[in-house]
C-alpha positions in Angstrom: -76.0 283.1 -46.8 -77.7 286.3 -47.8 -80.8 286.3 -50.5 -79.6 287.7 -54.2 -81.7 291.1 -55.2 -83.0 289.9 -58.5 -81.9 292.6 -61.3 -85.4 293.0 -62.5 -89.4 293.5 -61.8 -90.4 290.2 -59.1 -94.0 290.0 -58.3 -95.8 286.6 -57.4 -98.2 285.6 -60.5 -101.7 285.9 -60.3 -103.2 284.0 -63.4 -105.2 285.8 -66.3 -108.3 287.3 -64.8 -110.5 290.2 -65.1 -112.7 291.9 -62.6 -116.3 293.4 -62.8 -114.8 297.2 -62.6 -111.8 298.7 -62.8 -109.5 302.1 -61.4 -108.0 303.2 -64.7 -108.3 306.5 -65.3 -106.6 306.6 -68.8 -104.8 303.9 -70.5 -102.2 305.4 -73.0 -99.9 303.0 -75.8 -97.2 305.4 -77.5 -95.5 304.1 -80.0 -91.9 306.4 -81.5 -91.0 306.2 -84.5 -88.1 307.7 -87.0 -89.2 311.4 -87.6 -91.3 312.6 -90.5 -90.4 315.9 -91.2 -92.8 316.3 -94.2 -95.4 316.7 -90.7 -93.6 319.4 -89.2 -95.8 321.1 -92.0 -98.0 318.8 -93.4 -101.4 317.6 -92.4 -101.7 314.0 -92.2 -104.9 314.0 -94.8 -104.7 310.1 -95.5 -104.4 309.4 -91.6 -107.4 311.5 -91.4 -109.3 309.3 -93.7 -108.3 306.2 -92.4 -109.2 306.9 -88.9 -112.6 309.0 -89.7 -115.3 306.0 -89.5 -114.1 305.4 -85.4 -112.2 308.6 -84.9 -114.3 311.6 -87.4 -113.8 314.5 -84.2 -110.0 316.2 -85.3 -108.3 318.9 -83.6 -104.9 320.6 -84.2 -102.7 321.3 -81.1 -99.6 323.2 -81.1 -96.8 322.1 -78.3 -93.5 323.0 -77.6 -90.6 320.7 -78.3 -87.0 321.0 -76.1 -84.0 319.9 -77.3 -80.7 320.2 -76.5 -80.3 324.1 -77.9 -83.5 325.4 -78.9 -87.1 325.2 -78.1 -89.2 324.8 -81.4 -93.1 324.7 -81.9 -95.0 321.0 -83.0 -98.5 320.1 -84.5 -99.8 318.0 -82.9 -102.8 316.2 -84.3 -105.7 314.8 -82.5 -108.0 312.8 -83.4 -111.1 312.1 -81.6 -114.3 309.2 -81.1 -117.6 310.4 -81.3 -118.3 310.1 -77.5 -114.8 311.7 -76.5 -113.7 308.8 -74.6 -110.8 307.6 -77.1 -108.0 309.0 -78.9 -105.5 309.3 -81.2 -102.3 311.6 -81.6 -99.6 312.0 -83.9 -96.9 313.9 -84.0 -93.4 314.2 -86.5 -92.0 311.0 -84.6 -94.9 309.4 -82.1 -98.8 308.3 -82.8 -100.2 307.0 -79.7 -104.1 305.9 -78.6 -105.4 307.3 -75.7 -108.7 305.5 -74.2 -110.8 307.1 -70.8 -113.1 304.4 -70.5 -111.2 301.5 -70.1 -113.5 298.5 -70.2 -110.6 295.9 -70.6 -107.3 294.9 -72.7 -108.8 292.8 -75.7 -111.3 296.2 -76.5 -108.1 298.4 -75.8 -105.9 296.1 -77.9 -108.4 295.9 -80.7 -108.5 299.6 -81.3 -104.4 299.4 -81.2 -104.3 296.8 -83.8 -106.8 298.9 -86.2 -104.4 302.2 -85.4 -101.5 300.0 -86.4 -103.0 298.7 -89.7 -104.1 301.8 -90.9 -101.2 303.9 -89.9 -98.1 301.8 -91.4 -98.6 302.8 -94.9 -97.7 306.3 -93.8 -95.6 305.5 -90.8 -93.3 303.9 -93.6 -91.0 301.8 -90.7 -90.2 298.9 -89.9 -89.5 299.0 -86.0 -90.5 301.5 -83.1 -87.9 303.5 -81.4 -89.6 303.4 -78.2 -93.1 301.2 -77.5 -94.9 302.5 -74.4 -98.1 301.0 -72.5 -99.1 303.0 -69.3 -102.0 302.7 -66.8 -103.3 305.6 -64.4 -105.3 304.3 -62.0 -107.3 306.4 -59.2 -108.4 304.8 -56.2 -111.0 306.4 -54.4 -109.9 306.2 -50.6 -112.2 305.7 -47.8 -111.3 305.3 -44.2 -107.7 303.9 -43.4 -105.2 304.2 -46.4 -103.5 301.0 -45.8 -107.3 298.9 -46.7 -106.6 300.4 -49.7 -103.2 300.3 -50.9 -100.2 298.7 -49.7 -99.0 299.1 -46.4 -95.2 298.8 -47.0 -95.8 302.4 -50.1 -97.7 304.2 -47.4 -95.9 303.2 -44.0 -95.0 306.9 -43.2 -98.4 308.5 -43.7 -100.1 305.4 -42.0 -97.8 305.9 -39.1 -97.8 309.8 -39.5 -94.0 310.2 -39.6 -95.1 313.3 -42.0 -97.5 314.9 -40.2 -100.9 316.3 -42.0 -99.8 315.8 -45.9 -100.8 317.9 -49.0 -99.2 316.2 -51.3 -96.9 312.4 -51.6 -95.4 311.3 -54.6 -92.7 308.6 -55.1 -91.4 307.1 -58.3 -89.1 304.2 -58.7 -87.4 303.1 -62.1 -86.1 299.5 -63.4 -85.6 296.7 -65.7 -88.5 293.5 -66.7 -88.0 291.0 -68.2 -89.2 292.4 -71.5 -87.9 296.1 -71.2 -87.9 299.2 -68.4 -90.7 300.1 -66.3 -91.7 303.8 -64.2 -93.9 303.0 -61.3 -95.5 306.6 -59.7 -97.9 306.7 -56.8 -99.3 309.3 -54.5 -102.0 312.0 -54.2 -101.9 316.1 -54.0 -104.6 318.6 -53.2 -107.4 316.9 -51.0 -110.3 319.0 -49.8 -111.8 318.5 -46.7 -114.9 317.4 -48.7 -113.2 315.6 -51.2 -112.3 311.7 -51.1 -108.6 311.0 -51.9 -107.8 310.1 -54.9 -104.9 307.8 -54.8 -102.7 307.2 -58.1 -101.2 304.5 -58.9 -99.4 304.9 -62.0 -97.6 302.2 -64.5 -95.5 302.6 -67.1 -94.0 299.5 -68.9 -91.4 300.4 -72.1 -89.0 299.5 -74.9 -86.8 300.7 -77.6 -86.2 299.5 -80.7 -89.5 297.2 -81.6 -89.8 295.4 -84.8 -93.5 296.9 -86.3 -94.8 292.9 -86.2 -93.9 292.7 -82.4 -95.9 295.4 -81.2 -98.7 293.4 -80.1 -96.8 291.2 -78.6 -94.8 293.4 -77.0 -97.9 295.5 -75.3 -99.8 292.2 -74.3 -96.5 291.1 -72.3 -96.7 294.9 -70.9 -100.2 294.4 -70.0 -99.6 291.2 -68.3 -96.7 293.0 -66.4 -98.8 296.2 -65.1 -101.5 293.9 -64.3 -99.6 291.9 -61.8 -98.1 294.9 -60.2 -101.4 296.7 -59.7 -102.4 293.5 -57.9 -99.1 293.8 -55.4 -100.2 297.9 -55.0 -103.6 297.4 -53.8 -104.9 296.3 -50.6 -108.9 294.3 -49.7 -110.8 297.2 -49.4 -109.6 298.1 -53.2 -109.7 294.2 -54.8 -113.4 294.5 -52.7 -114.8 297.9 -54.8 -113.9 295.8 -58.3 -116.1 293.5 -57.9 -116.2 289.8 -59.5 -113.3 288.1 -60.5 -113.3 286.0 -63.9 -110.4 283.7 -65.2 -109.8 284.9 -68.9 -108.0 283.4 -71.7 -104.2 284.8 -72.0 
């Protein structure tokens, strides 16, 4: 009798735990909402004011928005900490935090709750059209590729099927058990006297969010990416982070 292919994300559990460092590069949560239009124009002054005491740096961006006929011009407006190592953006129809130094969830998740209480006033909405938590990681490879990550993602440059490789990038796409997730991994560029830099790159999502299930929503994301970095990486990588601690959930 042959096994069933189960329909969405199965990875083996590995308990609530944190280590003593970590690989994340940037950690974004992007939250859609209903568009604004009174911001296609409009400065969002009261955001401004809400977010100065953690956030006083600000900077206006313009970007291009694509649709289906035309290609129009957005603000986008960016909010930064004092050190530069956290964000916020908004935009007519998405505010999202952006954080560099990524010490672990419950700081990142603080920060998220404080952007969601003193955004909803002028987000005015009562669900999220789309509620997005990504990870970038970048492991710094030494030696053989496959002590670091994974030996079934890297079989053909382990075996050297390709040859001397420039660049690798693959990307695959599928359901969880709590929405849709983009997984992304591969380097480009390496100098001679560089190290590779390895990416491994998580993106867990979902549409349509009640605002009061937002948090619960990006801790089950959390708990999702976290497992599937730990299938990704190999000894050499669970080695360079260090101590392991159980945490609460």
């Amino acid at each position: 009798m042959s096994e069933v292919t189960p329909l969405t994300l199965n990875l083996p559990d590995v308990g609530s735990v944190e280590y003593e460092k970590n690989f994340i590069n940037l950690a974004v949560c992007e939250l859609r909402f209903p568009s604004l239009l009174e911001f296609e124009t409009a400065t969002p002054v009261q955001l401004q004011k809400r977010l100065r005491k953690d956030f006083p740096l600000y900077e206006r961006q313009e970007g291009v928005s694509i649709g289906l006929e035309i290609a129009k011009k957005e603000a986008k407006h960016v909010f930064r900490s004092r050190k530069g190592d956290s964000l916020v953006s908004f935009k007519t129809s998405a505010i999202a935090l952006e954080m560099k130094k990524y010490k672990n969830f419950p700081e990142f998740r603080k920060q998220l709750e404080l952007l969601l209480e003193r955004s909803k006033e002028l987000l005015d909405t009562d669900f999220f059209t789309r509620v997005g938590l990504r990870y970038i990681n970048e492991i710094p490879i030494e030696g053989n590729l496959g002590d670091w990550i994974r030996p079934e993602l890297v079989a053909p440059l382990i075996a050297g099927t390709y040859g001397k490789v420039s660049r690798f990038f693959q990307e695959v796409r599928g359901s969880t058990t709590t929405g849709q997730y983009s997984f992304r991994h591969g380097f480009s560029g390496v100098e001679k006297t560089e190290k590779m830099l390895y990416a491994l790159d998580f993106d867990f999502f979902d549409e349509n969010v009640p605002f009061d299930s937002v948090l619960s929503k990006v801790n089950d994301f959390n708990r999702e990416s976290f497992r599937f970095f730990c299938w990704t990486i190999g000894p050499k990588a669970r080695e360079l982070m260090g101590r392991e601690t159980v945490t609460k959930e």
